[in-house]
C-alpha positions in Angstrom: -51.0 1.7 19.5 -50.7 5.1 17.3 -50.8 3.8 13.4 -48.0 6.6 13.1 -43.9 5.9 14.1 -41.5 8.6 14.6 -39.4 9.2 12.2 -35.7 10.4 12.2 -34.4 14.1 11.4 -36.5 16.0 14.5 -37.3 19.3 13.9 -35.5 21.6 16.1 -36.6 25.6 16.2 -33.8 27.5 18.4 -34.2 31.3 18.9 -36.0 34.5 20.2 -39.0 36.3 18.1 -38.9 33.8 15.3 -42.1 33.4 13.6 -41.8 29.8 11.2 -44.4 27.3 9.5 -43.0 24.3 8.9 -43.9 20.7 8.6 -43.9 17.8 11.3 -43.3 15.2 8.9 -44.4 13.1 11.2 -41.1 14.1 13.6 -40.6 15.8 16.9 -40.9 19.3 16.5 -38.7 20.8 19.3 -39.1 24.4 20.2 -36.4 26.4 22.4 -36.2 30.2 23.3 -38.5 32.6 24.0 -41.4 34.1 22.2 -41.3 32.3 19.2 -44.4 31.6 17.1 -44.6 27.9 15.3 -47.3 26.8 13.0 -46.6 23.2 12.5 -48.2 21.7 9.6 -48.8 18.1 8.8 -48.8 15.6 11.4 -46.2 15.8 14.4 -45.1 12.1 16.6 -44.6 14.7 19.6 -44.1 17.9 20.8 -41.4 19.7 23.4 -41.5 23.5 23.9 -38.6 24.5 26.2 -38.1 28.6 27.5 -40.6 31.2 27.7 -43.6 32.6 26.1 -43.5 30.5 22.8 -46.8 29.8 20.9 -46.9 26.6 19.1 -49.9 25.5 17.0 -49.7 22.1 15.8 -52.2 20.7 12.8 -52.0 17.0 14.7 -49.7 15.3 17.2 -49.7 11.5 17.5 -48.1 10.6 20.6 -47.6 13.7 23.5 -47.0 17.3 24.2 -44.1 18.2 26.9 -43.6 21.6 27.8 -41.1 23.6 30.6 -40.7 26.3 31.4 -43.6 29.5 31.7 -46.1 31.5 29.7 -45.8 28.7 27.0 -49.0 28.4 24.8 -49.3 24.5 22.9 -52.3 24.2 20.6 -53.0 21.4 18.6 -56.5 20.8 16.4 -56.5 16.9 16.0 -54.9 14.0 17.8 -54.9 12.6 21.4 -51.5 13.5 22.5 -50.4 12.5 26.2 -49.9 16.1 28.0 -47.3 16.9 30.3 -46.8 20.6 31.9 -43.6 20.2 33.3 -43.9 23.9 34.4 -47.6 24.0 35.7 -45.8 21.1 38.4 -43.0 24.3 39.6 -46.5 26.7 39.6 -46.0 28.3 36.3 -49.1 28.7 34.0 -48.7 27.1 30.7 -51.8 26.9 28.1 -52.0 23.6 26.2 -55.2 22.7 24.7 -56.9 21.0 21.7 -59.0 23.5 19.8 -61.0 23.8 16.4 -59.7 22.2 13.4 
């Protein structure tokens, strides 16, 4: 079991070109549109990235990454997140990935 718990008030980014850092806060950080660029700070229970050629990079996330939809880039540096490519299963090429802290 993660030592983290989701807290209320997700954070939801909605939009097209919007460049943002924010912090998790130990939420859901929800991503939507298309060719937005999120640095999440902090610690993040999960991340969902929904549209098109978004770039998320996420300090840590707890419990899983979810992405739809193509040309979506998800990187986190710390954590053991569940991954699930929802578009990668309809052959679109998603890059999700742990890198350098």
């Amino acid at each position: 079991m993660p030592a983290a718990h989701a807290k209320n008030g997700d954070t939801h980014v909605t939009g097209q070109g919007l460049v943002q850092t924010l912090d998790c806060n130990e939420s859901t950080l929800i991503v939507v549109g298309t060719s937005n660029t999120i640095n999440a700070l902090g610690s993040c229970w999960a991340v969902t990235v929904q549209g098109s050629s978004n770039v998320v990079v996420a300090d840590n996330v707890v419990d899983n990454i979810i992405v739809y939809g193509s040309d979506q880039t998800v990187f986190y540096k710390n954590g053991d997140p569940v991954v699930w490519d929802r578009g990668r299963e309809l052959g679109m090429t998603n890059r999700i990935d742990r890198v350098p802290a």
